[in-house]
Structures are given as C-alpha cells and as structure tokens.
N, C-alpha and C positions, 0 to 999 in steps of 0.2 A: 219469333212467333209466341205468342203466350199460352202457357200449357193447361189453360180452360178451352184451347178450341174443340170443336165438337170433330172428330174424324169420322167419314163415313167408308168403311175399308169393304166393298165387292169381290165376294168368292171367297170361300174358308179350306181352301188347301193349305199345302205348304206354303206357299207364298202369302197369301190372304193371311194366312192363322199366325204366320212369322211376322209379315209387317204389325197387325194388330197389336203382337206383345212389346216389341218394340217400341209401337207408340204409344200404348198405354205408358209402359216404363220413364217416357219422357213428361207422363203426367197427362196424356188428352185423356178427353171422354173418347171412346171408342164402339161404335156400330160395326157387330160384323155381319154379313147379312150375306147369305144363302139360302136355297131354297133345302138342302140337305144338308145332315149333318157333317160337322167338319174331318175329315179326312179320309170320307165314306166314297170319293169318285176316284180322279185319277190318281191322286196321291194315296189313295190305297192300293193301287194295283203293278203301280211300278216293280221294279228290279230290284230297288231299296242300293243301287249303289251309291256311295258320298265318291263324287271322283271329283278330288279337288286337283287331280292331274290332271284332268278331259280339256284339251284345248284343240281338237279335231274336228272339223265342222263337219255337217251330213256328206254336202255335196264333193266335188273332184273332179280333178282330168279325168280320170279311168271308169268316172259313174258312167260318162255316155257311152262308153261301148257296153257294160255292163246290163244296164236297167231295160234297154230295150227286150233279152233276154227273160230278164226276171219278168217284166209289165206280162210278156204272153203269158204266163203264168200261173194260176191263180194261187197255188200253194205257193208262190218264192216267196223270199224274203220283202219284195216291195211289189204291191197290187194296185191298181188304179181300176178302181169298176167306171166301165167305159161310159154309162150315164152321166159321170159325175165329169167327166175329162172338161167339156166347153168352161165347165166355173173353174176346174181347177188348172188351167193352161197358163193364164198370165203367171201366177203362182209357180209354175212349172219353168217358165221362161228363166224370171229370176231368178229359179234355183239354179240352171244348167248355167246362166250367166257368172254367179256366183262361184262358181268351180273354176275359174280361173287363176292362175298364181297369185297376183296381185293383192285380187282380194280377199281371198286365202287365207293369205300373208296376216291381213289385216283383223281378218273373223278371227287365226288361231292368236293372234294377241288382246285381243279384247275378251277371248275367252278365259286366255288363261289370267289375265289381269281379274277376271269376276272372280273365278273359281279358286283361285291361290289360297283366301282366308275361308272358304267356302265352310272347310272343316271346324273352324275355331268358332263360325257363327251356330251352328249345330252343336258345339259344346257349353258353349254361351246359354241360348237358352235351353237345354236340355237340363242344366242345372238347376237352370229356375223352375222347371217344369217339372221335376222330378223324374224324367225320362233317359236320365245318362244311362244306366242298364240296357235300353234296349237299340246303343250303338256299339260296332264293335271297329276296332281301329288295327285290324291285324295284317294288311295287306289287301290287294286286288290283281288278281292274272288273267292275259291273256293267250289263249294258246292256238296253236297253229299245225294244223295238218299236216303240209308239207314245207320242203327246203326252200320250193316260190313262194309261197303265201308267206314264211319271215319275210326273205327278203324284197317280198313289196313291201313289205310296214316297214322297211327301216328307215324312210321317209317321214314315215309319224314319228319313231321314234328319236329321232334326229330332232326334231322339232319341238315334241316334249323336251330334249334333256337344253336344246337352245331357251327354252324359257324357264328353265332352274327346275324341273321337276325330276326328278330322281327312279331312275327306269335301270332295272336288273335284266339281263337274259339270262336264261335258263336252259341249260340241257332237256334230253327227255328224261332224262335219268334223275336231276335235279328236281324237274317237275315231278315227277312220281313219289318223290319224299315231301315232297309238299301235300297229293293230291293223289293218296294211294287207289284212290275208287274211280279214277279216270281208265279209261281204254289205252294200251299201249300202242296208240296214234298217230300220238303229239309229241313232233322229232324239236321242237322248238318251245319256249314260252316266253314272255314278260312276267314281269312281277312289278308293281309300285308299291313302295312299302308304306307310301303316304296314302294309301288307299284304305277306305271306311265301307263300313254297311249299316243298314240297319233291320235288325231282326223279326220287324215288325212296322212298314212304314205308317199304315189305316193309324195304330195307335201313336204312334211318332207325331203326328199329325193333331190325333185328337187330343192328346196330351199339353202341345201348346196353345189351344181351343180352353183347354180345360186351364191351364193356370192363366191364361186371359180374363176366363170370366173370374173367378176366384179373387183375381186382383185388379175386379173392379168392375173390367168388360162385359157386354153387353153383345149376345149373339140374337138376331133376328132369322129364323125360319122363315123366308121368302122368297118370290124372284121379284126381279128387280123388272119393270118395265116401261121406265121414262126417266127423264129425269124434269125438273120445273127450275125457270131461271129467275132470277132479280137484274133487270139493268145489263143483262145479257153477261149474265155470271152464273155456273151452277149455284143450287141453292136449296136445292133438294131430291130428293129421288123417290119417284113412285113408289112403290111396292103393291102386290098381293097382298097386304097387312096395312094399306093405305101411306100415306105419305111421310116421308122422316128427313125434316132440318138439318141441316149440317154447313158449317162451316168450309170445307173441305172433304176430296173424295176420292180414294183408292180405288183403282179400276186391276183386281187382281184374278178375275173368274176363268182362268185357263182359255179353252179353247172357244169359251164363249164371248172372249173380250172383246174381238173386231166388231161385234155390232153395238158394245156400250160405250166403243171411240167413235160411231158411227152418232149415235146419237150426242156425240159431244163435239163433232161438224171434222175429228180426225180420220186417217184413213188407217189402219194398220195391214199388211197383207199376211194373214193366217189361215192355216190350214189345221183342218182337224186329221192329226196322222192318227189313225187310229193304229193301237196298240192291243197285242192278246199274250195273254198268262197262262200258264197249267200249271198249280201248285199242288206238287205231292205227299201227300200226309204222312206217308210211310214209305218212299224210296229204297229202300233195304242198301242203301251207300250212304256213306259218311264224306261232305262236302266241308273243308274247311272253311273255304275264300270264296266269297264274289266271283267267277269265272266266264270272261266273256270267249265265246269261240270267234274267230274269226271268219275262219271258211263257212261259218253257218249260220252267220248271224244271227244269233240268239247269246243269251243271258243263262247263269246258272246261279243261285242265291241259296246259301243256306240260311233257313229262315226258322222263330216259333214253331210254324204250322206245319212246317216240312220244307221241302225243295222247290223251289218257286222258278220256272221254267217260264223264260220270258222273250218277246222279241217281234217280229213281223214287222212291217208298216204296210197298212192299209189305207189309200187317201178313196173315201166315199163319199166326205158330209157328215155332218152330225148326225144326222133323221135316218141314217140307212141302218138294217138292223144289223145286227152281229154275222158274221158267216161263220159259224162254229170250225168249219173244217178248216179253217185254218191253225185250229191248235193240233190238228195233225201230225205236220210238220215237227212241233216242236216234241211232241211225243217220239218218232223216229228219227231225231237225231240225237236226243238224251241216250237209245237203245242204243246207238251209235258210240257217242263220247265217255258213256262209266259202262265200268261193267259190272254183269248182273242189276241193274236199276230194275224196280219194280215200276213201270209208267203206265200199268192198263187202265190205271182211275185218276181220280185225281178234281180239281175246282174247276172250270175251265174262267175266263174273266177279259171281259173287253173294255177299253178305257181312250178317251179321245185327248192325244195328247197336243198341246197348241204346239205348232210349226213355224216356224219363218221360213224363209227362203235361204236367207244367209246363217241359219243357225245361233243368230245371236237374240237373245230378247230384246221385249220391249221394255226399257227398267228407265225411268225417268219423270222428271215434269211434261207437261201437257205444251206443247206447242202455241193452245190458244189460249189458256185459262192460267189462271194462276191458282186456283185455287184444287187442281187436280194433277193425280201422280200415276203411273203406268208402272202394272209388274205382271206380265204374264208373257207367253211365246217360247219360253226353256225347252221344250222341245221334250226329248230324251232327260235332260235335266235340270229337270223342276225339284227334284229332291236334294239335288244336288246346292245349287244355287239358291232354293228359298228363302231358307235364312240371311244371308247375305245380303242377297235382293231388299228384303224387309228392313236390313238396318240399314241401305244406302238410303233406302224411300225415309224412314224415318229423319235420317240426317238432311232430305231434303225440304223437308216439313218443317225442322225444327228450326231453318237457317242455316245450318253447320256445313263446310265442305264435305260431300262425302270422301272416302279414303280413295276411290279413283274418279279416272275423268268416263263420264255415264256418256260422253258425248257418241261414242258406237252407239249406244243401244236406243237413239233420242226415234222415237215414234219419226221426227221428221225426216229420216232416211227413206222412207217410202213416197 
C-alpha cells in the first residue's frame, strides 16, 4: 500500500491514539477524530494495569452458579439494571455459552497469543512519545482471602504457566514483605513478575495523541455520524465538522463501535460494561504493585494522583446515568484489605468499557470492505492490548503479515 494513503483512524483512546502512531510512523496522512480529547474517557479511568499475562476470559463454568447471586444485588460486583435486560440477553446467551471448556480453551489462547508482546508495544511507543516515565515494570499480585479461593484459581494458574507466562506463589508472610499496608487476611498470593502498570493512564494516552500530532498527525474534534460511499466502498465519513475523504478507515471508538460496523452493513455484538473508580488522593498506605483481590473483585493501583480503587461491572447501556452508590462497595473493601487506609473522599469516576461476549476483541480487517480495519471490544483490557492492537492494524494496512494469526478476533465470528 503506498504510504500517501490518507488513513481515517475513529476514537482517540488507547487503541485509536496507538493505531494512529503506528501509522503515521509507516508514513500515511493520519485523521484522528473524536469528539473529546484523547485519553479523557475510558482510557483514562481504567486500573492502569499492563497484564501481558491476562489470558482468562470474563466468562466460566462456575459464573452461572455465581452471577445469579450477584445480578440481585445491586452493590455486587456484576449488576444488570433490569430495564436494560431484553437488549442485553442475546449478549448474555453468548456469554454463558462461552464458558464452556472448549471454548475457553480457545479465548485463553488467542488471549494470551495478543497479550504476550503487549508490553514491548507500550515500550515501543512510549519512547517515541516521551512517556516511558510514567510506566512501571515491577510486578503485578493477586491475592486471596482464603485456602478455597487459592485453590479455585489454580485452574487459571495452570493455564497461565501452560502458555509460558511466569506465575510465583506467595505465602502470607511472603506477601506481607512485598505489600506491608495490606490487612493480615491474605493466607495466599500470585505474583507475575512480567506484570506493568502505569502511573498515570489519561496522560499515557494523551501522550501518544501528542507525539501523533507533533509528527505530523492531524486530530479532529468531532463525532462521527455517517459515513458516504463511492461504488459501494467507504469513502468518507460525516462529521459534526462536515465531511473528511480518506482512503481508508479505523473503526477504534470503544464501546461505541457496534453502531459504526452497523453503518458499515457488519454486525459486532458489544456491550457497554460499565465500569467505576474511586481514586484516593492521600490514602495514608503505601501500595507498591497493581493488586487484584480476588474474593472482591476489585483492582488496587498505585498511581500519580493517589490510590486508584477500581472494579464493578455494570451492564445498563450507554444513556443510563452513573449510579454513584456503587463506588461504595469499593470504599468497604479497601477499609477491609490495608490497614488504616484513609477512603472517606476520594474522585469517584464511571467509564463504559466495550465488552464481547467471548472476551476477545474485535482487531482485524472489515469482512466487507477492503478498505476498513476493526480495533475495539478489549473489554477490561484496552490498556493492556492497545498498543499492540495498533501495530497488528498498522501491519494490516501496510500489507505486511501481522506477527500473529487475527483470525480469533475476525468481526466475522458473530
């Protein structure tokens, strides 16, 4: 492909802001186009973990005795406001269907096939971008309350170390010299040592935004709402800002994607999981690691700004507003897991994170068009995956084989 094509790359998150650099770097003109600035939504509100070990999809045998549990619920870890249930049921099907072994089997190697260099794509351009600083490569834990809660996960962990990822167990006493401001709880832990964070993902984000435009790129302030064809080929895309020619066109807008494959005549099945935060400014505990609890499903991050308390899944819809009270929850089990935290204030922050059913994205060429690419659905991780994402799409732009086979994540599995 000749590197004057005009790219027109949708959504300026991680994934959007990563593919952009990427192709600029191969020489196109580059459109990045959002209606907000780049790394101002969900990619700012994430966990900030890099898990290039994560190869464990959402769903499982043991979700469907679980979630019925949680669903009454409205403070659990997984909520479904019941308005929303008829759209999101077929959505629901696929997922429970997906927890099967089989293909399981199949989501956790296509994960960890994404995820493996995930890291080295986040050092790649953070270089370019001047953003290495604000990753940190120290480890990532998880810990566990009780002696059943290990040994249900040694099923995952089995599974990570089957596809080469490098998994420590930990005493409680082990964990305590790692993570002295934890509560003495946690009779168990993991460690991955290949595990990342980063300290700051909003600026992570708009940092590659930033050496995008610097080196050349062109970010447009918009939403997108059409697209116009030549000869039944994309050829352009509406905007708010009127219309913009292109060559070619990224469809990377998170959880707003399904309806710009819809206007491209593809189906994707996505859900907006919504997601909530409570980042504390002054914690009065010192967190070394990334710290995923297990029993509590939540997230712990040390971060710039403070302690970034993360975790819930909320499925409502995009249009329903936040329920504050659900960052309740994460406030009483922080009081829970360290001791003495200070958690009575704090940000609180909600973000719609795009879903699949099987956990895996959507990362590929366009089923009908040739001249369109698909990078969104990361689910939990988007942070994780963007970059990576961005240089597969890039390599498929360019002509080049990408480094693995994209055929899991091909839009046409729905």
């Amino acid at each position: 492909m000749s590197s004057t094509r005009h790219i027109a790359v949708i959504g300026a998150g991680i994934v959007g802001s990563a593919t952009a650099c990427y192709l600029r770097r191969d020489g196109h003109e580059v459109t990045l186009i959002d209606p907000e600035p780049p790394g101002t939504m969900t990619s700012f509100g994430n966990a900030g973990a890099i898990s290039s070990h994560s190869c464990l999809p959402q769903t499982g045998p043991g979700l469907m005795f679980k979630a019925p549990r949680w669903l009454l619920d409205p403070m659990g870890p997984l909520f479904i406001r019941w308005r929303h249930l008829p759209e999101f049921l077929p959505w629901l099907i696929r997922f429970v269907r997906a927890g099967r072994p089989e293909p399981m089997r199949r989501q956790m190697d296509a994960m960890a096939a994404l995820h493996r260099l995930a890291l080295d794509a986040h050092k790649d351009l953070a270089a370019e971008a001047g953003t290495t600083g604000l990753i940190r490569q120290n480890g990532t834990l998880t810990v566990y309350e009780s002696e059943r809660s290990f040994r249900a996960a040694a099923g995952d962990r089995e599974g990570q170390r089957q596809r080469g990822f490098e998994v420590e167990e930990l005493s409680g006493d082990e964990l305590r010299q790692l993570e002295p401001g934890l509560a003495p709880i946690f009779p168990h832990a993991t460690f991955f040592p290949g595990g990342a964070h980063t300290v700051d993902p909003g600026a992570l984000t708009a940092g590659l935004a930033e050496a995008f435009s610097r080196g050349g790129g062109r970010i447009l302030a918009a939403h997108v709402t059409g697209l116009d064809y030549t000869d039944d080929r994309p050829a352009a895309v509406r905007t708010s800002k009127g219309q913009l020619a292109a060559d070619g066109f990224v469809v990377a807008a998170g959880a707003w994607s399904a309806g710009l494959a819809e206007m491209l005549g593809e189906k994707a099945v996505l859900e907006s999981e919504r997601g909530y935060h409570l980042t504390l400014a002054d914690p009065g505990v010192e967190t070394r690691h990334p710290i995923s609890f297990y029993d509590r499903k939540f997230m712990a991050t040390p971060m710039q700004m403070g302690l970034r308390l993360a975790g819930t899944a909320e499925f409502a819809g995009l249009d329903a507003p936040p329920n504050w009270k659900r960052i309740e929850p994460l406030r009483a089990h922080a009081r829970k897991a360290f001791r003495d935290i200070r958690a009575e204030d704090g940000s609180p922050w909600m973000g719609n994170r795009p879903a699949t059913p099987d956990s895996l994205p959507v990362l590929g060429a366009s089923a009908l068009h040739g001249n369109v690419w698909y990078g969104f659905g990361h689910g939990h991780l988007g942070l994780t995956a963007g970059p990576i994402s961005g240089r597969h799409i890039a390599d498929l732009v360019a002509g080049r084989p990408p480094a693995i086979d994209l055929a899991p994540y091909s839009i046409g599995r729905f």
